[in-house]
N, C-alpha and C positions, 0 to 999 in steps of 0.2 A: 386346351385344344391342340395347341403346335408341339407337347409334350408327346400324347396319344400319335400323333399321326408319326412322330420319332420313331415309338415303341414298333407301329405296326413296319414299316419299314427295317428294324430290326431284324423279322423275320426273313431271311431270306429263303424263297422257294424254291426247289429243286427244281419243278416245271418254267419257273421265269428264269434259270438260268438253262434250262434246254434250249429253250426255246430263242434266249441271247445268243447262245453259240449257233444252232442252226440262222440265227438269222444274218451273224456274222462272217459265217464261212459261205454264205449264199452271195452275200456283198461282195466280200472277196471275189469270188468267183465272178462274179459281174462286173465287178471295176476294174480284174485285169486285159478284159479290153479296151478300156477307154486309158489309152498311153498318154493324151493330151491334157486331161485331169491333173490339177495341182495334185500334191502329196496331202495340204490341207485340208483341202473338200473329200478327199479320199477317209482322211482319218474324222472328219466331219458326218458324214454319211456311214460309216463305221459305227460310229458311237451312236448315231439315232436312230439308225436300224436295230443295234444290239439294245439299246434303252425300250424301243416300242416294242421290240419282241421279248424282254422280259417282261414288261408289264402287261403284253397281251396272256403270255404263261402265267403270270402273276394272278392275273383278275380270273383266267382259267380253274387254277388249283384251289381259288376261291370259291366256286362255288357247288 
């Protein structure tokens, strides 16, 4: 079971990484006006925005 779900991830999608990069330059874009925002929570919100928007592209190219 934990092999299989290795393999599929494997795969990496051209659509879930569009879709990472637009969601990441839209963060950006949004978090340069919050000046008061740690650097942390900044690279925190980065990364989970670019994570759910691959895997929103991901499950897209899916089906």
């Amino acid at each position: 079971m934990k092999t299989r779900m290795m393999n599929n991830k494997a795969q990496v999608s051209p659509w879930g990484i569009l879709f990472g990069i637009i969601g990441v330059i839209i963060t950006l874009i949004i978090l340069r006006g919050f000046t008061e925002v740690g650097i942390f929570w900044k690279m925190v919100s980065i990364i989970g925005t670019g994570f759910a928007c691959y895997m929103i592209g991901h499950m897209a190219s899916e089906n």
